[in-house]
TIRO-2110 file (N, C-alpha, C; in Angstrom, 1 decimal):
// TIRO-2110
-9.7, 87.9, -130.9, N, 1, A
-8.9, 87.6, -129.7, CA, 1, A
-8.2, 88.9, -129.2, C, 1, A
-8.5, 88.9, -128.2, N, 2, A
-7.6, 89.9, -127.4, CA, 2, A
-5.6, 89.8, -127.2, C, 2, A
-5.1, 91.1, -128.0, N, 3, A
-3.9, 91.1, -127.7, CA, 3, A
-3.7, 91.7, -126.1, C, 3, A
-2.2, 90.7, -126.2, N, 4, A
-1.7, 91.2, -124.7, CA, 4, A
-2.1, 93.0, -124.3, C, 4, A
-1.6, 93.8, -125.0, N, 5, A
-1.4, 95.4, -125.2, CA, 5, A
-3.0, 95.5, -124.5, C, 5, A
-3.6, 94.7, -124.6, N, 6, A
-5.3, 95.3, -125.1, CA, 6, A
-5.6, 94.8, -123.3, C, 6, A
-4.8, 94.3, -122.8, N, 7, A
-5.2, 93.9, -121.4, CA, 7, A
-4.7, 95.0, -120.2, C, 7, A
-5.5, 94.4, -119.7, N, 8, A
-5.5, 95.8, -117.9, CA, 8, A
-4.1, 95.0, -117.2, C, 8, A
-4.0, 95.7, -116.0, N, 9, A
-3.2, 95.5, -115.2, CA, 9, A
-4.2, 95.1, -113.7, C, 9, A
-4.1, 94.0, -113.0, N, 10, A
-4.7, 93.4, -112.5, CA, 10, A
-4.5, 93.9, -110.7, C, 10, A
-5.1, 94.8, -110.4, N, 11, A
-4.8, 95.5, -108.4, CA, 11, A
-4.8, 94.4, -107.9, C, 11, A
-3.6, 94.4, -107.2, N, 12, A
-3.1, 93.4, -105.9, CA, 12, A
-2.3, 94.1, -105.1, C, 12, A
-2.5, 93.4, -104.0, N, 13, A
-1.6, 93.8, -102.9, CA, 13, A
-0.7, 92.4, -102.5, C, 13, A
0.5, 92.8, -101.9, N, 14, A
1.5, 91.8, -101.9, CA, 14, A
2.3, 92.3, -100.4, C, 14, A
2.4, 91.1, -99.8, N, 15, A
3.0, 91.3, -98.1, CA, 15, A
4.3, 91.2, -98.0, C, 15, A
4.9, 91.9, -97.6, N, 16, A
6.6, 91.8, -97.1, CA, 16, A
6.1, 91.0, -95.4, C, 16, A
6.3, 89.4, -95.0, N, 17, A
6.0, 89.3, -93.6, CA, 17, A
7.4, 89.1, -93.1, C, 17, A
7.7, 89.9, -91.8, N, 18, A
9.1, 89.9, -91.5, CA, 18, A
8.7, 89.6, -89.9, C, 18, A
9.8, 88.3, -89.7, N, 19, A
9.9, 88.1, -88.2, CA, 19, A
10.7, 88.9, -87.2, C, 19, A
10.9, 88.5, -85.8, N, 20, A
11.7, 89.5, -85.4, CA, 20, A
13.4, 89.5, -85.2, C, 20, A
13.5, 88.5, -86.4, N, 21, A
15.3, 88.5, -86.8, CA, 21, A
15.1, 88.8, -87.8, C, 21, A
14.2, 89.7, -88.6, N, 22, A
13.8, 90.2, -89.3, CA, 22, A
14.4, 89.6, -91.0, C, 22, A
13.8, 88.1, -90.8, N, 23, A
13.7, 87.3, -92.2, CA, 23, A
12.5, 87.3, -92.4, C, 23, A
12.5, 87.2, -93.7, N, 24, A
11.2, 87.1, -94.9, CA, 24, A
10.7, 86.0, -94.9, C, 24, A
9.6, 85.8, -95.3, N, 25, A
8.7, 84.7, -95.1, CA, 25, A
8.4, 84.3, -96.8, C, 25, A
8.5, 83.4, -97.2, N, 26, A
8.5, 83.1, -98.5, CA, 26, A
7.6, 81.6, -98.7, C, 26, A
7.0, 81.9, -99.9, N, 27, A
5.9, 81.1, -99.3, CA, 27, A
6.5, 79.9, -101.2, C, 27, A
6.8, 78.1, -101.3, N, 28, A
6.5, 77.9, -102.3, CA, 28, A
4.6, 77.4, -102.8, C, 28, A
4.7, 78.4, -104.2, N, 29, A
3.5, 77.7, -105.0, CA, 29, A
3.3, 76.1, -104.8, C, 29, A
2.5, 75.5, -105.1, N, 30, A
1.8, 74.4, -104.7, CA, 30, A
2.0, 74.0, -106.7, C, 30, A
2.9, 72.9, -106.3, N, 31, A
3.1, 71.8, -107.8, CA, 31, A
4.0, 72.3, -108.8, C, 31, A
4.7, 73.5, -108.7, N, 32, A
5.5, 74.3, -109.3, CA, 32, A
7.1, 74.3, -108.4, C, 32, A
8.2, 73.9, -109.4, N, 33, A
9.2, 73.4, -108.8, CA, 33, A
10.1, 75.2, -108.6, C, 33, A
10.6, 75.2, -107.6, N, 34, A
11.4, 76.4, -107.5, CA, 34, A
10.6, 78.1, -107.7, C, 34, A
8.9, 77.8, -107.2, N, 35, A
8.2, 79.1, -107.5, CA, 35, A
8.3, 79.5, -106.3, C, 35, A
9.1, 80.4, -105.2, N, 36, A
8.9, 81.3, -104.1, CA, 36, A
8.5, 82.6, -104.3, C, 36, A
7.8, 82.7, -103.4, N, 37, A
7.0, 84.2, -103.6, CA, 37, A
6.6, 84.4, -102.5, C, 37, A
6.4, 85.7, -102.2, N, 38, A
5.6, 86.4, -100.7, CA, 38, A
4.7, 86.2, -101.2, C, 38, A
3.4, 86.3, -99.9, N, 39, A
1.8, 86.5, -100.0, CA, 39, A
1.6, 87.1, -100.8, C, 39, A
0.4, 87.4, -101.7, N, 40, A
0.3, 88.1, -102.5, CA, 40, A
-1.4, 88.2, -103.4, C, 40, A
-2.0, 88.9, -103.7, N, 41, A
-3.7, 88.6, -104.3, CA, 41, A
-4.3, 89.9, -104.6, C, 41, A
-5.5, 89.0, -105.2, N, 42, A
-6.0, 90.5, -105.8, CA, 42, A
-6.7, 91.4, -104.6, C, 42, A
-7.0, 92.8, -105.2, N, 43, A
-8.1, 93.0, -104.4, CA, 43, A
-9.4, 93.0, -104.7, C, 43, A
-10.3, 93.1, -103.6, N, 44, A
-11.4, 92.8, -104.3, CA, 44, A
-12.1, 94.1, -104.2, C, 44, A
-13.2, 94.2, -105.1, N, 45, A
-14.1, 95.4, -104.9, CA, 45, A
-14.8, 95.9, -103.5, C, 45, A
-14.3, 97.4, -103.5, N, 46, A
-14.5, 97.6, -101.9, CA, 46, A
-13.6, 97.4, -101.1, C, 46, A
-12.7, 96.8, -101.4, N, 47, A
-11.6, 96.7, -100.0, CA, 47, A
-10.4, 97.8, -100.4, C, 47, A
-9.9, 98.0, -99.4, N, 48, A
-8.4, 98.9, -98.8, CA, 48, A
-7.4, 97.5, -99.6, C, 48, A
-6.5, 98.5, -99.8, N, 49, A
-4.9, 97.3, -100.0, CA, 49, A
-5.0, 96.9, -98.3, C, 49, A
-5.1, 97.7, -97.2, N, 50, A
-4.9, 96.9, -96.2, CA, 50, A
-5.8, 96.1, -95.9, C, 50, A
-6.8, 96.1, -96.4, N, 51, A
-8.2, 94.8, -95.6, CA, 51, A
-7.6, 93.7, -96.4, C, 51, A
-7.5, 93.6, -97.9, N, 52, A
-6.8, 92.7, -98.6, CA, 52, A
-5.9, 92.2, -98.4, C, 52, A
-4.9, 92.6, -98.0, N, 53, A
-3.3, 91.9, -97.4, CA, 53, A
-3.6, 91.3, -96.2, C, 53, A
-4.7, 91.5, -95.2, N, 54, A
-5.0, 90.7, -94.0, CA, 54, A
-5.6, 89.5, -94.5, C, 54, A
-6.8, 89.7, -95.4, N, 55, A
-7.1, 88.7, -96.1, CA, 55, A
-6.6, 87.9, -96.4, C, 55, A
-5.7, 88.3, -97.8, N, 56, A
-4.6, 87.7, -98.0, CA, 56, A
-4.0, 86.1, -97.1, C, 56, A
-3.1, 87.0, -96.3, N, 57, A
-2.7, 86.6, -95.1, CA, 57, A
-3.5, 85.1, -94.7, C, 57, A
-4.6, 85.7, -94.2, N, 58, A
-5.8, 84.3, -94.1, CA, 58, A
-5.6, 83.6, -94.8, C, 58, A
-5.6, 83.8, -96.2, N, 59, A
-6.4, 82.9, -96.9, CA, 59, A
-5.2, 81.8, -97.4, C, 59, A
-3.6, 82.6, -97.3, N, 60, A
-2.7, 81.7, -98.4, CA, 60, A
-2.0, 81.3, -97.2, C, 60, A
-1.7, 81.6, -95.5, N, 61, A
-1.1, 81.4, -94.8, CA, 61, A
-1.3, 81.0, -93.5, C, 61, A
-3.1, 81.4, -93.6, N, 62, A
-4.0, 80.9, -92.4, CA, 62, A
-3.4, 81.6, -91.0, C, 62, A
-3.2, 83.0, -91.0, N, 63, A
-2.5, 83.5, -89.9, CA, 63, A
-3.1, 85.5, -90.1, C, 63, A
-3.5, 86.2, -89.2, N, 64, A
-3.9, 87.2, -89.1, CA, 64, A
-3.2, 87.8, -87.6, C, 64, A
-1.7, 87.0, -87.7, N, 65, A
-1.2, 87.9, -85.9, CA, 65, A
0.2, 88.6, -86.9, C, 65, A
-0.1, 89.5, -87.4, N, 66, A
0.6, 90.8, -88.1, CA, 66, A
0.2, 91.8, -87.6, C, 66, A
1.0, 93.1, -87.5, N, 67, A
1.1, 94.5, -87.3, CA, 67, A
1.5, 94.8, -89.3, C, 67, A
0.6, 95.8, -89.2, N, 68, A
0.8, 96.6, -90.7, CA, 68, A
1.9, 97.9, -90.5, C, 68, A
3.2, 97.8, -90.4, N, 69, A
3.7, 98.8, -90.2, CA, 69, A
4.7, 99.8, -91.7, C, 69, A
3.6, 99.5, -92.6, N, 70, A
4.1, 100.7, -93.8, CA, 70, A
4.0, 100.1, -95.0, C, 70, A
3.9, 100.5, -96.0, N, 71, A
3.5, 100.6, -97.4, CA, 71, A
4.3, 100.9, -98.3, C, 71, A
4.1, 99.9, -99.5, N, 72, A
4.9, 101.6, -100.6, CA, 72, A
4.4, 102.9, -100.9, C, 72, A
5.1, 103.6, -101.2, N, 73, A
4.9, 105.1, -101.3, CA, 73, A
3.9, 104.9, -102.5, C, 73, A
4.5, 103.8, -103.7, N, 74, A
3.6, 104.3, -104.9, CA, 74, A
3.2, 102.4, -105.3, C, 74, A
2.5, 101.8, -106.5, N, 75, A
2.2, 101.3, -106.7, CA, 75, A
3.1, 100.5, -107.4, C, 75, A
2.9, 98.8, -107.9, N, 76, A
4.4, 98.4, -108.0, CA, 76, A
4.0, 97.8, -109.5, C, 76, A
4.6, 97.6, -110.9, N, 77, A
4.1, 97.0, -111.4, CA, 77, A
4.8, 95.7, -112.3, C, 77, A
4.2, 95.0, -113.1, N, 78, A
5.0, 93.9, -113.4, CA, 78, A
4.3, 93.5, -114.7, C, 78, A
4.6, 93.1, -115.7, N, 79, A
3.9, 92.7, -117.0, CA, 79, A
4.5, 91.2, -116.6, C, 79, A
2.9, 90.2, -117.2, N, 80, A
3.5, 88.6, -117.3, CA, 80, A
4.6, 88.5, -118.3, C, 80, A
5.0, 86.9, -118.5, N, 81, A
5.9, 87.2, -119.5, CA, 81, A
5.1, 86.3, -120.4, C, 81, A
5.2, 86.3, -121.9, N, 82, A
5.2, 85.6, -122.8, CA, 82, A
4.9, 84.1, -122.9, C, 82, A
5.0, 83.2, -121.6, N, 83, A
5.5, 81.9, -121.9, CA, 83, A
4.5, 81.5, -120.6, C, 83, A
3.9, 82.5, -120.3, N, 84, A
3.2, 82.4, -118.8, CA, 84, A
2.1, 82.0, -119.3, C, 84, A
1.5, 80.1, -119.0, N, 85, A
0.4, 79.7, -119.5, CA, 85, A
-0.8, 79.4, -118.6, C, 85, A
-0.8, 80.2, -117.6, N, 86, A
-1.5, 80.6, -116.5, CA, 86, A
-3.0, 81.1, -117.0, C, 86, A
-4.2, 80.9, -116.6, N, 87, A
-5.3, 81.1, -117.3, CA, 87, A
-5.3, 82.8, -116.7, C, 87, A
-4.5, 83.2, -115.5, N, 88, A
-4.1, 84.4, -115.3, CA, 88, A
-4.0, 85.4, -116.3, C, 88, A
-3.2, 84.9, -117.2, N, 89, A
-2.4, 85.7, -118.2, CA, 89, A
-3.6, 86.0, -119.2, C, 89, A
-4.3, 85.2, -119.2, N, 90, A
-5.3, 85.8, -120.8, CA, 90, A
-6.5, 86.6, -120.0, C, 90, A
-6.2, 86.9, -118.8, N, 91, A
-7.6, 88.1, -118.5, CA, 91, A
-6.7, 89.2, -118.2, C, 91, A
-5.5, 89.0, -118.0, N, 92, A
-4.4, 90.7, -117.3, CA, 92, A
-2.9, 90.6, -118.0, C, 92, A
-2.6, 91.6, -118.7, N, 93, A
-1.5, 92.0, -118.9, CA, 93, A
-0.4, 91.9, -117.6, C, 93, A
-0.6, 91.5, -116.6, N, 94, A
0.1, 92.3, -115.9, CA, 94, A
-0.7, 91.9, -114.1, C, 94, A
0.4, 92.6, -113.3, N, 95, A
-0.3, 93.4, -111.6, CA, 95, A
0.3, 94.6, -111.6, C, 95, A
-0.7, 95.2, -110.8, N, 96, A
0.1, 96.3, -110.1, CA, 96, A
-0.5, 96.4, -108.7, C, 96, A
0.8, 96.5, -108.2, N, 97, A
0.2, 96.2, -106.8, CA, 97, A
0.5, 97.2, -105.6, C, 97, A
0.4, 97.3, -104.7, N, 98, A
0.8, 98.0, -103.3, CA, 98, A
1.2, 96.7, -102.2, C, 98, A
2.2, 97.4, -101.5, N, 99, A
3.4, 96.5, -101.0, CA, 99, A
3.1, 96.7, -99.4, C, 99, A
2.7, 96.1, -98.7, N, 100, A
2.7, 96.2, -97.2, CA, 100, A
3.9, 95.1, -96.6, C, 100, A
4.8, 96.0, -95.5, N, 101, A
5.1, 95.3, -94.5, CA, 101, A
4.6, 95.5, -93.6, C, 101, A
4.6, 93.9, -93.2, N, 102, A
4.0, 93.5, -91.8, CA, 102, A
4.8, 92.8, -91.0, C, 102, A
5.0, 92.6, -90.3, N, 103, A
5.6, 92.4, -88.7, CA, 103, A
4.9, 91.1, -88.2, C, 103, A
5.3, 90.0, -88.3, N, 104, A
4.7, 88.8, -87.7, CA, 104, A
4.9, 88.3, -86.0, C, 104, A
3.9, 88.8, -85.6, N, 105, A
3.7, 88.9, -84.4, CA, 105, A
3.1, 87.5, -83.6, C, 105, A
2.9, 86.4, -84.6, N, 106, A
3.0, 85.1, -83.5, CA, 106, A
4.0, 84.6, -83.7, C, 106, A
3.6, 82.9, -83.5, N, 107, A
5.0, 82.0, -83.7, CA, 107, A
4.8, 81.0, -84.8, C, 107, A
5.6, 80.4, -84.9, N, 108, A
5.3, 79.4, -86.5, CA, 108, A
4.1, 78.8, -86.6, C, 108, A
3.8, 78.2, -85.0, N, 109, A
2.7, 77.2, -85.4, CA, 109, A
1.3, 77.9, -85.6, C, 109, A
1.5, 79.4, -85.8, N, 110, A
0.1, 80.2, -86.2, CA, 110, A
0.1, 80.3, -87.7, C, 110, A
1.5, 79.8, -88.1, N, 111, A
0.9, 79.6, -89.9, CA, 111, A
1.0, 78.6, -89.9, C, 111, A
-0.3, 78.3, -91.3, N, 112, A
-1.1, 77.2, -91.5, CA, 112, A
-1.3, 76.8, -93.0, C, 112, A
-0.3, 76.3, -93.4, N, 113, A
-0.5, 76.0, -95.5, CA, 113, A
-1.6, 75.4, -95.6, C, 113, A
-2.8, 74.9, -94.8, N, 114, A
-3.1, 74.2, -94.8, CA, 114, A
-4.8, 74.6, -94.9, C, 114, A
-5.0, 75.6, -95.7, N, 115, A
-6.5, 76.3, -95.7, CA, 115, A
-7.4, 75.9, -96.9, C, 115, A
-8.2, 76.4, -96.5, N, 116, A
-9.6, 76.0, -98.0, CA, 116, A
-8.8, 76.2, -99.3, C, 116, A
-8.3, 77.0, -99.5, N, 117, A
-7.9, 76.7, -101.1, CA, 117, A
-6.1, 76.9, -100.9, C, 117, A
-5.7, 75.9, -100.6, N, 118, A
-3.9, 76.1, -100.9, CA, 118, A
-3.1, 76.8, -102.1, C, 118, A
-2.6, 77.7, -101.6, N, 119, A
-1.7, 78.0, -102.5, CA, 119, A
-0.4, 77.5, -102.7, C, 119, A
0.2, 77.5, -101.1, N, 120, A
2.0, 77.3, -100.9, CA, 120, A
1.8, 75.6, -100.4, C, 120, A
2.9, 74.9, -100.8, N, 121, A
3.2, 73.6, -100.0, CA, 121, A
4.0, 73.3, -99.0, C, 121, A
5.0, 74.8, -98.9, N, 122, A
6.1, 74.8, -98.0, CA, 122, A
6.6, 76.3, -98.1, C, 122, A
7.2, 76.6, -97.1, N, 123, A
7.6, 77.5, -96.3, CA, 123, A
8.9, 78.1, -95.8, C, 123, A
9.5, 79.0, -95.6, N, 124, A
10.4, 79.6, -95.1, CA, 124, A
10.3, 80.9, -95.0, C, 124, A
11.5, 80.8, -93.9, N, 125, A
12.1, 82.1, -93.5, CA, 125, A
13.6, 82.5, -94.2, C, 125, A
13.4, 83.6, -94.8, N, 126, A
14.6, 83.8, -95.4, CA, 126, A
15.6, 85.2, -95.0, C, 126, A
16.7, 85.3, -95.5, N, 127, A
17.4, 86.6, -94.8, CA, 127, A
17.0, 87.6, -96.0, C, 127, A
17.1, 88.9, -95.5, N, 128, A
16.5, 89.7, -96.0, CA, 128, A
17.2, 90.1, -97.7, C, 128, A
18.4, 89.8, -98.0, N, 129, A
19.0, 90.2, -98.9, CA, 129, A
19.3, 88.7, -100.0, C, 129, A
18.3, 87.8, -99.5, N, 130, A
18.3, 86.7, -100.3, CA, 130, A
17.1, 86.8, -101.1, C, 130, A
15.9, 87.2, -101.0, N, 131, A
14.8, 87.1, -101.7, CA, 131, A
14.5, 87.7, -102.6, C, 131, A
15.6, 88.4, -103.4, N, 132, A
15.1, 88.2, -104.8, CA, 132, A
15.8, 87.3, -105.5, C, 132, A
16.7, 86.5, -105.2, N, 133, A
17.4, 85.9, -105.8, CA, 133, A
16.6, 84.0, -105.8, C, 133, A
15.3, 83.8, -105.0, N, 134, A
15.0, 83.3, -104.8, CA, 134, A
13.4, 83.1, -105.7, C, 134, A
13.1, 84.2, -106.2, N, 135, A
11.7, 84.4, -106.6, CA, 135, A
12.1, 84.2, -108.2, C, 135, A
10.7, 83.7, -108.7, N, 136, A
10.6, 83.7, -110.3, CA, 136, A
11.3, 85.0, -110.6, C, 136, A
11.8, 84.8, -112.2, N, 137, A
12.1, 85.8, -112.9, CA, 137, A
11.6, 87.1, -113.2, C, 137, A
10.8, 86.6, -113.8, N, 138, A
9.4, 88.0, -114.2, CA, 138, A
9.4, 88.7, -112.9, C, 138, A
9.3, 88.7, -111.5, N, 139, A
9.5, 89.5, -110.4, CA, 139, A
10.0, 90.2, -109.9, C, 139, A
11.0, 89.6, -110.3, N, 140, A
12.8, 89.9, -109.3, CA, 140, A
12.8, 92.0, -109.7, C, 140, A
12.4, 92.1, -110.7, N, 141, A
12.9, 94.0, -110.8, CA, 141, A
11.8, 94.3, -109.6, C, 141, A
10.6, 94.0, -110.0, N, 142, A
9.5, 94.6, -109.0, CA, 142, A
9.6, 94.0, -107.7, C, 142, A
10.3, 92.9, -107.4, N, 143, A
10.8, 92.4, -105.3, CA, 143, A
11.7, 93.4, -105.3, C, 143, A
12.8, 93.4, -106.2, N, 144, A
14.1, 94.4, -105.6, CA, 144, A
13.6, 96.0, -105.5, C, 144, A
12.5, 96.3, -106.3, N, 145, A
12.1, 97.9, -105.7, CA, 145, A
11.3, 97.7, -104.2, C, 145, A
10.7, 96.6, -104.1, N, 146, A
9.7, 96.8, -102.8, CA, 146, A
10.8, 96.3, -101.7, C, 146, A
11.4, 95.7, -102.3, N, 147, A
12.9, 95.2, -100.9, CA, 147, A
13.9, 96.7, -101.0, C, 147, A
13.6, 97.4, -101.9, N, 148, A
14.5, 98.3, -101.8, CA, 148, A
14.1, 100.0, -100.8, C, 148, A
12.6, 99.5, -101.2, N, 149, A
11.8, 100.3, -100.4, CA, 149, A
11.4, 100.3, -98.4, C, 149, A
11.2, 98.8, -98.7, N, 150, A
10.6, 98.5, -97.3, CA, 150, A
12.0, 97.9, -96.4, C, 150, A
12.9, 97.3, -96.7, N, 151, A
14.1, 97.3, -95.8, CA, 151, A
14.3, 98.0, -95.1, C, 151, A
14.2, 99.4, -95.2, N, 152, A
14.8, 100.2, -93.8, CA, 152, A
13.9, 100.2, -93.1, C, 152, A
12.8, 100.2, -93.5, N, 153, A
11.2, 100.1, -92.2, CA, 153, A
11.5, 98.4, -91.5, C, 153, A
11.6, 97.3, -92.0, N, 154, A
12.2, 96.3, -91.4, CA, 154, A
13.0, 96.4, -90.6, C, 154, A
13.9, 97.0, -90.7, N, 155, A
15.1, 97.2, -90.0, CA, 155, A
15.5, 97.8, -88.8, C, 155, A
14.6, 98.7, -88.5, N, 156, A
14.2, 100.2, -87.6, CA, 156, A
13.0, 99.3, -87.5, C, 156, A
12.2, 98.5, -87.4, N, 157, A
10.5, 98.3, -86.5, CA, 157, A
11.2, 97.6, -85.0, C, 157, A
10.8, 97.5, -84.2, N, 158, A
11.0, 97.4, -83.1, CA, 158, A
10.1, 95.7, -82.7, C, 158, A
10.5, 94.9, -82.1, N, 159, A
9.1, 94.2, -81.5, CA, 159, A
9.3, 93.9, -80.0, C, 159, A
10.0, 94.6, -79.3, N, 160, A
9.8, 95.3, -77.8, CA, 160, A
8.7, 95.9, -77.8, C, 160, A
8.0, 96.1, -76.5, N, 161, A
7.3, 96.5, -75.8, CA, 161, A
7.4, 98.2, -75.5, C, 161, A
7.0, 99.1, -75.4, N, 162, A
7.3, 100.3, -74.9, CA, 162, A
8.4, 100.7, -75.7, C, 162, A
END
């Protein structure tokens, strides 16, 4: 049997979606009580972190009206924990991921929980300095560097015209 040590770190990309009162979009897991999390998945072979996060997007929120307006500088990472009985956990030590904010550029009724394979059961918008206090444990260091990263690009994006 494979020890933890002996496992990879699993490439994902993970979405900061920010409206234009510039709250977060937080999506809950599906059957899991108190699991919020941004978009978030693997990539797949061949893709960009950005074709993946549009993906993404599709596939856990059923919505593709985003502007990609910045990245993290470097990659983010996170070991599972111990207790995580996730069939996840016995093929990856871990994610590491790259962090895109994006700019949600329609209106509510263009997201859709409601896709081929569900992830979230419900939804919000949250204020920007709430969301790590809101996400599982195991996360919270690696949200607070990508919120600590991508907030001033949130803050400074514009969604005027010209």
């Amino acid at each position: 049997m494979l020890e933890k040590t002996d496992l990879g770190f699993r490439l994902c990309v993970g979405i900061v979606l920010f409206n234009d009162k510039k709250k977060i979009f937080l999506g809950k897991r599906i059957n899991i009580d108190n699991a919020w999390q941004m978009p978030q998945g693997g990539i797949d072979k061949g893709e960009t972190p950005y074709q993946a996060g549009l993906r993404e997007l599709e596939e856990e929120i059923g919505t593709n009206q985003v502007e990609i307006v910045a990245e993290t500088a470097s990659w983010i990472t996170y070991e599972f924990p111990a207790n995580l009985t996730s069939t996840i956990r016995k093929k990856w030590r871990g994610q590491t991921q790259k962090w895109l904010a994006c700019k949600f550029t329609g209106t509510t009724f263009d997201i859709n929980l409601q896709t081929e394979y569900p992830e979230f059961d419900d939804w919000q918008w949250v204020d920007i300095n709430c969301v790590t206090e809101l996400i599982v444990p195991f996360k919270r260091t690696a949200y607070r560097q990508v919120m600590n990263e991508l907030t001033p690009v949130i803050y400074h994006t514009s969604f005027t015209e010209g």
